[in-house]
Every structure is written in structure tokens, then in C-alpha cells.
C-alpha positions in Angstrom: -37.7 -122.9 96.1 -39.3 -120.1 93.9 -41.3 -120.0 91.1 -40.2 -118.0 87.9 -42.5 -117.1 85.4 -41.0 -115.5 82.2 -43.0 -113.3 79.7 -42.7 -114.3 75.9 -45.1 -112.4 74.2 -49.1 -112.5 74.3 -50.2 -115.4 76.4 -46.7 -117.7 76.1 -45.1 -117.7 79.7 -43.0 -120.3 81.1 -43.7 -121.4 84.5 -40.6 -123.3 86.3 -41.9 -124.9 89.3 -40.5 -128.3 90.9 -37.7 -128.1 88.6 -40.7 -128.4 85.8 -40.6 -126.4 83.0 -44.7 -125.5 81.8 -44.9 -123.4 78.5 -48.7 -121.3 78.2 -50.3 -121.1 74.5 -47.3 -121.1 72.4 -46.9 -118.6 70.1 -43.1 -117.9 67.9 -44.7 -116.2 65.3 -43.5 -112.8 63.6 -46.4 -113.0 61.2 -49.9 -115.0 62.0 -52.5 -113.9 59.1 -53.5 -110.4 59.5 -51.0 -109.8 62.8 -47.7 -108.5 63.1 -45.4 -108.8 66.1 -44.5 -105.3 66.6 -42.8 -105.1 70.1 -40.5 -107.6 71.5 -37.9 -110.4 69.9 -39.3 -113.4 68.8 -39.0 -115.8 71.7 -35.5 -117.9 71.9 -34.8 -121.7 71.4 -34.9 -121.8 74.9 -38.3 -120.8 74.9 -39.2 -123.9 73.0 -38.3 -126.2 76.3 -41.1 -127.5 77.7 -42.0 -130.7 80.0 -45.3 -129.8 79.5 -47.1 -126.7 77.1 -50.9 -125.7 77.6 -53.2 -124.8 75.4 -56.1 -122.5 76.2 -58.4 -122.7 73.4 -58.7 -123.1 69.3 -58.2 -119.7 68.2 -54.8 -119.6 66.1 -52.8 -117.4 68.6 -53.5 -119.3 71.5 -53.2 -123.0 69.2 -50.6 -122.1 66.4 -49.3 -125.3 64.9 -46.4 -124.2 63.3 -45.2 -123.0 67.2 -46.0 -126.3 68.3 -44.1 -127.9 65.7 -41.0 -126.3 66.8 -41.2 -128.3 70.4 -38.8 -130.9 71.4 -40.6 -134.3 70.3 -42.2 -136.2 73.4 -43.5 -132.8 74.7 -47.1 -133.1 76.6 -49.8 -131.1 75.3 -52.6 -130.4 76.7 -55.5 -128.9 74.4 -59.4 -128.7 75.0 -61.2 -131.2 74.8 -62.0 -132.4 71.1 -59.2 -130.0 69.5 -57.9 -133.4 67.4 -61.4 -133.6 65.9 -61.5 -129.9 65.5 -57.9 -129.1 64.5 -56.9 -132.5 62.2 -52.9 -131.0 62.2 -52.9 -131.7 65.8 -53.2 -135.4 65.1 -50.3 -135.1 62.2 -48.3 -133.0 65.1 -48.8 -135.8 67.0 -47.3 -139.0 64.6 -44.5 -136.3 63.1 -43.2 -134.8 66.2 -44.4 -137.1 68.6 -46.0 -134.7 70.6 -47.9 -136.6 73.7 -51.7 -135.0 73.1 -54.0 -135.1 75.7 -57.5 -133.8 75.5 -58.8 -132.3 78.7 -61.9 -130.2 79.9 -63.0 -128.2 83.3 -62.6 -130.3 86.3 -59.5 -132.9 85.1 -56.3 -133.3 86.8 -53.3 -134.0 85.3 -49.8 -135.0 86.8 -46.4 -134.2 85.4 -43.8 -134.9 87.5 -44.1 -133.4 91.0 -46.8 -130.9 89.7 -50.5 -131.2 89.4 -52.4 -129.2 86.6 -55.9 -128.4 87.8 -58.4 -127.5 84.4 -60.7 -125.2 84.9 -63.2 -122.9 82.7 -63.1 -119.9 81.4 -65.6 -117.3 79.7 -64.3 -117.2 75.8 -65.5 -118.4 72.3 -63.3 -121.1 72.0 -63.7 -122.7 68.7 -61.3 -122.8 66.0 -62.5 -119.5 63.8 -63.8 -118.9 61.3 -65.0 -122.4 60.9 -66.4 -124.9 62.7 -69.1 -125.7 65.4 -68.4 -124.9 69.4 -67.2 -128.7 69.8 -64.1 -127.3 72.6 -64.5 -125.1 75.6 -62.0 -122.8 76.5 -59.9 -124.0 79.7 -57.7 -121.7 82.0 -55.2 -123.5 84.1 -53.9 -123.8 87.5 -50.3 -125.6 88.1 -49.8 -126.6 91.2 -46.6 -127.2 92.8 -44.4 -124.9 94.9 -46.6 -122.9 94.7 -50.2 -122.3 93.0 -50.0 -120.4 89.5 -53.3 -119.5 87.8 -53.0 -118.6 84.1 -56.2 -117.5 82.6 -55.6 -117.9 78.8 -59.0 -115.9 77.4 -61.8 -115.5 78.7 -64.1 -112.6 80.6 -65.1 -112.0 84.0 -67.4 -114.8 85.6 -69.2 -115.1 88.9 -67.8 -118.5 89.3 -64.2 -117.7 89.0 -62.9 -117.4 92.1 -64.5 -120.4 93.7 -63.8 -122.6 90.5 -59.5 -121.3 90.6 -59.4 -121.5 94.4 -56.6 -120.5 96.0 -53.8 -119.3 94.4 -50.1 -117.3 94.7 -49.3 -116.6 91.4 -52.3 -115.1 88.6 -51.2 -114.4 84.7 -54.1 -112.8 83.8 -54.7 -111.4 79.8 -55.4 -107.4 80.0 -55.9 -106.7 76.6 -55.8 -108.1 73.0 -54.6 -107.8 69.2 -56.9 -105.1 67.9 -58.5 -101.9 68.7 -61.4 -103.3 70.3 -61.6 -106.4 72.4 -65.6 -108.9 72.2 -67.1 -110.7 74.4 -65.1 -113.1 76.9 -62.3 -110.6 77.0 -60.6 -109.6 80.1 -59.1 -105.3 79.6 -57.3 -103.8 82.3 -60.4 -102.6 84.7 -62.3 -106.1 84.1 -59.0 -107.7 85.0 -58.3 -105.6 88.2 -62.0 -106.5 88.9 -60.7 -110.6 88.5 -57.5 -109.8 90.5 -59.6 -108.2 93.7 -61.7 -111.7 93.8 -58.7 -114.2 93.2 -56.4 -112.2 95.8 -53.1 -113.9 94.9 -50.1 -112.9 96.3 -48.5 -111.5 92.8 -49.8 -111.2 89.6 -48.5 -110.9 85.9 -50.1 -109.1 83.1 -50.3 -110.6 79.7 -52.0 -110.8 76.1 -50.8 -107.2 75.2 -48.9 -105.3 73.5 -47.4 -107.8 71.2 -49.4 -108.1 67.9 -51.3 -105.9 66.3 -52.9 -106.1 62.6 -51.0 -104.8 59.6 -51.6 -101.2 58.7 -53.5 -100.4 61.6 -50.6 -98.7 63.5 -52.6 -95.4 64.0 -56.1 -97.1 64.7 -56.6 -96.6 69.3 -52.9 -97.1 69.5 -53.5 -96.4 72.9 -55.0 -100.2 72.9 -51.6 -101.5 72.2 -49.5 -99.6 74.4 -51.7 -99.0 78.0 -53.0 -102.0 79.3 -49.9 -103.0 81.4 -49.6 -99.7 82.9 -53.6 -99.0 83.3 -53.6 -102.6 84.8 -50.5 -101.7 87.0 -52.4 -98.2 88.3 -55.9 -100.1 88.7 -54.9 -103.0 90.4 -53.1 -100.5 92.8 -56.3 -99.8 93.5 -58.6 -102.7 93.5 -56.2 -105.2 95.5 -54.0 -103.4 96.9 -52.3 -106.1 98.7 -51.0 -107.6 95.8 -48.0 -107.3 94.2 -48.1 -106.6 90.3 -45.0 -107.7 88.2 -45.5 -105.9 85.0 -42.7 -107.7 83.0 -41.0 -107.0 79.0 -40.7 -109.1 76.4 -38.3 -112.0 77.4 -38.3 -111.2 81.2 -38.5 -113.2 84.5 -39.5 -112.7 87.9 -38.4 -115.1 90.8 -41.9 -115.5 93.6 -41.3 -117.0 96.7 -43.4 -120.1 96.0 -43.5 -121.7 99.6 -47.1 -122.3 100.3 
């Protein structure tokens, strides 16, 4: 059976895999604070559909309540660990929408239906800014099923990576950002070829580009908007050759062979 992975926008994909529909760090937004979306429609109700919907870390783009709202009630979530005590609309999420919340951390495992999400770490500030103390750890993910998908959420190039992901068929890695310059615990498009050589999937998908940027800074290193899918595309090429990028739009799917 394949796997399809559609591209939303920033770090929302939806993974179908054992007829099981995962959702990545929603995000429906045409305005959050200081960003615009200025390429691609906002996501569809379909979009919405989830069995299950991960959540990377705290920062609003990656853990924005009013887009987690708009799921269907009885939803799993799965957010880092102490996101209720550092987020309190989670826990109103929770009793409004009856969203199932589940608090997890590097190592867990968690079923949903014939899939198995593995947790595991990744290099990123993940507290919930401006405020607050470091009380969650950013998490990327691994869903297991047909075949193995890694998606990365944030976070920067660590020795560890490889061994901690493991195998895998399927990486959505983040090769850029919202602003002219991506800090620390970034992944651009060279660190994320880098990342792609070591985790040697069979395909990969870029992501986290080239969908917000802040207001009135059109002009300011466009080039950081617009280039990271196709610098990622040309220095993958080169890095791992033997995989095979799937640089996707706004809204579009790929089918992978998922047969492990």
C-alpha cells in the first residue's frame, strides 16, 4: 500500500499510512502576529482530518491554538512533554473540543491504530516564546507503519541523529524558515542535505519554507523565501544522491511505495 504525504504549508503535512490519517504541527493561519502567509491557499477543511496531529514544540507556528481548535473533537494530540503547564489553552482545547492530549518526550511510543509513533529529539529552543522557562523539549517524530516516515519538526543538525531516527523511507525535513535569517537549531538547505546523507531514506520532502514571511519585509534576502526548495533539491543531488527528493507546492501529494 503507499504512503502519501501532502504539503500544507510550513511544517503541516498529512501522512496517510494504514489507512491512518497523521496531521504535523498544524498551522491554518493567514495571519500569526508579525507573519503573513504569502504563497499558497490556506489549507482546506480536509486538511483539518486527522486521527492523530503532532506537535513539534511550543513555538506558535508549530503549537497554534486557534489551528488546533479547528480539529474534529476526539482528535489525539500529541505535544511535548509539559506543553499543558506551559500552554494553559491546551488544557481549555482539551474540555472545549475534546481534544485527546497526550504529553510525550524522547524515547515514548505511542499506538494509533495499526501505526506506531516513535518520539525522538531534536536540536531546537522549544519553549513557548517570549515567555516562560525551558520546561518542554522539542521532539521530531517517526510514524511507523507501511512504511517508516521521519518528520523532523525544528531543530539543527546533531551527531546523534541518525542513530536516534533509525531507519527510515520517508524524511520531511525543514530547510528554511520565516525570516531573513534562521538561529540556532535550524536546519537551511546545505545543513539539511548534510541530515539527508546520514538518514539515507529512500525519498525525502522539503518543508518549513516559503510560506510566511513577516509583514513589510518583502524586499529584506527575499532570496531566503524563495530558494530553499530548489538549493535543497540541487544539494541533495549531491550529498545523497541515491535519494529521491519530492520537492512538492502548496496543497500537493506524492504517493511512496511504502512496502518495507
Amino acid at each position: 500500500m503507499p504512503v502519501e504525504i501532502t504539503w500544507w504549508g510550513h511544517a503541516t503535512c498529512t501522512i496517510v499510512d494504514s489507512n491512518t490519517r497523521v496531521l504535523t504541527d498544524p498551522l491554518f493561519a493567514a495571519r500569526l502576529a508579525h507573519l503573513r502567509r504569502r504563497r499558497g491557499a490556506l489549507p482546506p477543511a480536509e486538511a483539518h482530518r486527522a486521527d492523530v496531529a503532532l506537535v513539534s514544540h511550543l513555538h506558535a507556528d508549530h503549537l497554534h491554538l486557534p489551528s488546533l481548535a479547528a480539529l474534529a473533537p476526539g482528535t489525539r494530540l500529541l505535544v511535548p512533554r509539559g506543553a499543558r503547564r506551559a500552554v494553559p489553552g491546551l488544557r481549555r482545547l482539551r474540555e472545549l473540543r475534546r481534544l485527546r492530549v497526550t504529553e510525550v518526550a524522547p524515547g515514548d511510543e505511542v499506538r494509533i491504530g495499526e501505526l506506531r509513533v516513535r518520539v525522538v529529539s531534536a536540536l531546537h529552543d522549544g519553549r513557548r516564546l517570549p515567555l516562560g522557562p525551558h520546561r518542554s523539549p522539542a521532539l521530531g517524530y517517526v510514524v511507523e507503519g507501511e512504511a517508516r516516515t521521519y518528520f523532523a519538526g525544528d531543530t539543527g543538525l546533531f551527531d546523534s541523529m541518525a542513530r536516534e531516527v533509525g531507519p527510515v523511507e520517508v524524511a520531511l525535513l525543514p530547510v528554511g524558515g520565516w525570516g531573513p535569517y534562521l538561529g540556532e537549531g535550524h536546519l537551511d538547505a546545505g545543513r539539511a542535505a548534510r541530515a539527508l546523507a546520514r538518514l539515507a531514506p529512500g525519498s525525502a520532502v522539503p518543508v518549513h519554507y516559503g510560506t510566511y514571511w513577516p509583514i513589510g519585509m518583502d524586499a529584506v534576502r527575499p532570496h531566503e523565501f524563495h530558494a530553499p526548495g530548489d538549493e535543497f533539491v540541487r544539494l541533495a543531488a549531491e550529498a545523497a544522491p541515491k535519494v529521491a527528493v519530492h520537492k512538492l507546492g502548496h496543497g500537493e501529494s506524492v504517493r511512496l511505495e511504502g512496502a518495507r
